[in-house]
C-alpha positions as CSV (number, residue, x, y, z in Angstrom):
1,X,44.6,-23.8,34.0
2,X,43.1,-21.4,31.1
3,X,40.0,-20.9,30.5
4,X,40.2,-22.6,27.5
5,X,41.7,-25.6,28.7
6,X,39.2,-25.7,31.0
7,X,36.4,-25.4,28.7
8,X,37.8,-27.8,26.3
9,X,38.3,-30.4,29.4
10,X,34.8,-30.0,30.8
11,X,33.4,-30.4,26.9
12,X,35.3,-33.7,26.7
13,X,34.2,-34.6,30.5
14,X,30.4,-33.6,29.7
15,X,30.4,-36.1,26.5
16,X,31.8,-39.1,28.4
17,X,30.1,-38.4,31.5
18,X,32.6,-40.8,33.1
19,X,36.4,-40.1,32.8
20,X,39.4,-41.6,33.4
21,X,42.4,-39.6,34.8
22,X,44.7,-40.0,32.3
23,X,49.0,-39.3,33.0
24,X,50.1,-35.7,33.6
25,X,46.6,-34.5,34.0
26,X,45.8,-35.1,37.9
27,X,46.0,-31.6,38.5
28,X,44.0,-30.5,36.2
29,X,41.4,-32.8,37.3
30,X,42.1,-32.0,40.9
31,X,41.4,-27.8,39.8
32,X,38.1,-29.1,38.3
33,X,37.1,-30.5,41.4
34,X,37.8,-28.4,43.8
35,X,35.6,-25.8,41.5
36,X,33.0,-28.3,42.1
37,X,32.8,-29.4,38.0
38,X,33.5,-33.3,38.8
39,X,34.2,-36.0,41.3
40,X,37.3,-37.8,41.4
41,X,36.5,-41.3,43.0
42,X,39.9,-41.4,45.1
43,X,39.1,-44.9,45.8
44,X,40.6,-46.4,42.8
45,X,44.2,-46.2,43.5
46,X,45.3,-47.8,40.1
47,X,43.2,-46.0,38.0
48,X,41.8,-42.9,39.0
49,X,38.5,-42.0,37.2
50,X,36.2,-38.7,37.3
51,X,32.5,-38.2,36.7
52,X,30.8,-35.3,36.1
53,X,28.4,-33.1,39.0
54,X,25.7,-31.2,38.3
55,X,27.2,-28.0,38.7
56,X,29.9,-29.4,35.8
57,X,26.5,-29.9,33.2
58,X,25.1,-26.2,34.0
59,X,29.0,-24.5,33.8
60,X,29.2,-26.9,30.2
61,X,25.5,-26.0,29.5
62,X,26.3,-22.3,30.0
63,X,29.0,-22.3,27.5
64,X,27.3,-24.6,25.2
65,X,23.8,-24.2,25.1
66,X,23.3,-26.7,22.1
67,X,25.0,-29.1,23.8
68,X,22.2,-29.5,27.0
């Protein structure tokens, strides 16, 4: 993934807090968390979802400072 893709994912991630995985994008989301940025909860097989870590609000934070 680019680093802009990134950063524009994470930005969207940060403001929902909560994500769903939407089609064509599980790979992305899978990147993101093995960086460490979210947690996919595996757990719902219908509907996979993603939340946000800690290190995912600093790495957003960092980028976006007025957005802390």
């Amino acid at each position: 993934m680019e680093r802009s893709e990134l950063i524009a994912l994470m930005r969207t991630i940060f403001h929902q807090q909560h994500s769903s995985i939407l089609g064509g994008m599980q790979a992305e989301y899978e990147e993101l968390e093995r960086l460490g940025y979210i947690k996919i909860n595996w757990e719902e097989e219908d509907k996979l979802t993603a939340v946000i870590t800690a290190e995912g609000k600093a790495f957003v934070g960092s980028l976006l400072p007025d957005e802390k």
